[in-house]
C-alpha positions in Angstrom: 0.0 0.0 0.0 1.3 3.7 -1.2 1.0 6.5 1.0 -2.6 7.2 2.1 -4.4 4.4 0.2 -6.9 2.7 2.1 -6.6 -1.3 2.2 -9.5 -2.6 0.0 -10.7 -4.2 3.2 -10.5 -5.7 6.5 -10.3 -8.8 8.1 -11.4 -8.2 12.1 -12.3 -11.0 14.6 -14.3 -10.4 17.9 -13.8 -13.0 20.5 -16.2 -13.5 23.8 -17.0 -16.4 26.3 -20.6 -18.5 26.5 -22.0 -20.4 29.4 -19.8 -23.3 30.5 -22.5 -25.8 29.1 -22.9 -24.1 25.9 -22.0 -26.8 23.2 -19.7 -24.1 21.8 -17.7 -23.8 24.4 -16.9 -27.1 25.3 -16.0 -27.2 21.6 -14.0 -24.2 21.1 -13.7 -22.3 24.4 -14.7 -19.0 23.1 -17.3 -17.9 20.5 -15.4 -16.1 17.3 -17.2 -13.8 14.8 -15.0 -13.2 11.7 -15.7 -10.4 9.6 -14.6 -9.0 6.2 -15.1 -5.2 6.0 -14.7 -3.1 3.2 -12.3 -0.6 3.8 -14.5 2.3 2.2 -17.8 1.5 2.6 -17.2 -0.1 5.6 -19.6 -2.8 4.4 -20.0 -6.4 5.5 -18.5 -8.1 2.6 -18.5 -11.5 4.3 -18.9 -13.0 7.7 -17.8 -16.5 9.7 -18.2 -17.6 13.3 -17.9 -20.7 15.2 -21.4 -22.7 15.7 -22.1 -25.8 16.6 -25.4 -25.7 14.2 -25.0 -24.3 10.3 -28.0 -22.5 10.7 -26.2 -20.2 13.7 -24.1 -19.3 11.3 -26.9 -19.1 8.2 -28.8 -16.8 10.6 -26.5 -14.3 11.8 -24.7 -14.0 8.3 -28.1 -12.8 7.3 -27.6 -10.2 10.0 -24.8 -8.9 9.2 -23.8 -9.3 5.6 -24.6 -6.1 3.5 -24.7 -3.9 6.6 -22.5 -0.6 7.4 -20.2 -2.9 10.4 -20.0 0.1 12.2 -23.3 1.2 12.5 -24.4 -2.6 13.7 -24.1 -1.2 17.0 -27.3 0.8 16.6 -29.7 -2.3 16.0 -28.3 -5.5 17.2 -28.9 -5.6 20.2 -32.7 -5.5 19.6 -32.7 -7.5 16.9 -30.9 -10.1 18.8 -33.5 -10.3 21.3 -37.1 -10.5 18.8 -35.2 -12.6 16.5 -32.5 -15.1 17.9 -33.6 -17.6 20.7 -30.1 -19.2 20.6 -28.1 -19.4 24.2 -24.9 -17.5 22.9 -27.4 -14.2 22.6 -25.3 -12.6 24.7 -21.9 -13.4 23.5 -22.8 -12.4 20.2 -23.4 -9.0 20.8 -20.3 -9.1 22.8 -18.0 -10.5 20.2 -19.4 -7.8 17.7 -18.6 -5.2 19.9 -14.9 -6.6 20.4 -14.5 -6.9 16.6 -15.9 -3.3 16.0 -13.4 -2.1 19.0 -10.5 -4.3 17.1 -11.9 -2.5 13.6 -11.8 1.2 15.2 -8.0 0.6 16.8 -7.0 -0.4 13.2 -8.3 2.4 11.3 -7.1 4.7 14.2 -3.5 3.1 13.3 -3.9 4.1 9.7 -3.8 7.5 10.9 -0.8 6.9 12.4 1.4 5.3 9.9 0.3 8.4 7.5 1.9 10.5 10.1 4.7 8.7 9.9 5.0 8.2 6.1 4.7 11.9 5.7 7.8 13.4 4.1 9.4 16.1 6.9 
């Protein structure tokens, strides 16, 4: 990347913990959402987390893909709670908010390396 370009986009991952007998946390440990975000649009461009069903995943993808990532924030929440009766409710509102903070400390750090790049 030259100068002040702007990657094309944006791989962030938001990590949080479910209950102990959640199935995916005896699998994995933690719950992971993955996503792709376009670096100018900030759009969803794609999205991944661990699930223990395909239709967790089917679901939130739905959610998410399409949507400005950091204006989520706004509307998950609710939606989460008229729309997803799954136990890890909780945990994936609070992986999305540790992605978005992971996202923000990113593009905060583009700032940065332009300072840095700039010709004294």
């Amino acid at each position: 990347m030259k100068g002040t370009e702007r990657p094309q986009s944006y791989f962030v991952i938001g990590e949080s913990r479910t209950n102990a007998d959640n199935a995916i946390t005896k699998i994995y440990g933690s719950f992971y959402l993955a996503f792709e975000v376009d670096g100018g649009t900030e759009e969803v461009l794609a999205f991944e987390c661990t699930h223990t069903l395909e239709l967790t995943e089917q679901f939130l993808r739905k959610l998410f893909l399409g949507k400005k990532f950091s204006e989520i924030d706004r509307w998950l929440e609710r939606e989460l709670e008229c729309r997803y009766g799954g136990s890890s409710r909780r945990a994936v509102l609070t992986a999305y908010r540790d992605a978005l903070k992971r996202y923000h400390s990113m593009r905060a750090g583009e700032g940065q390396q332009e300072e840095m790049n700039r010709p004294r």
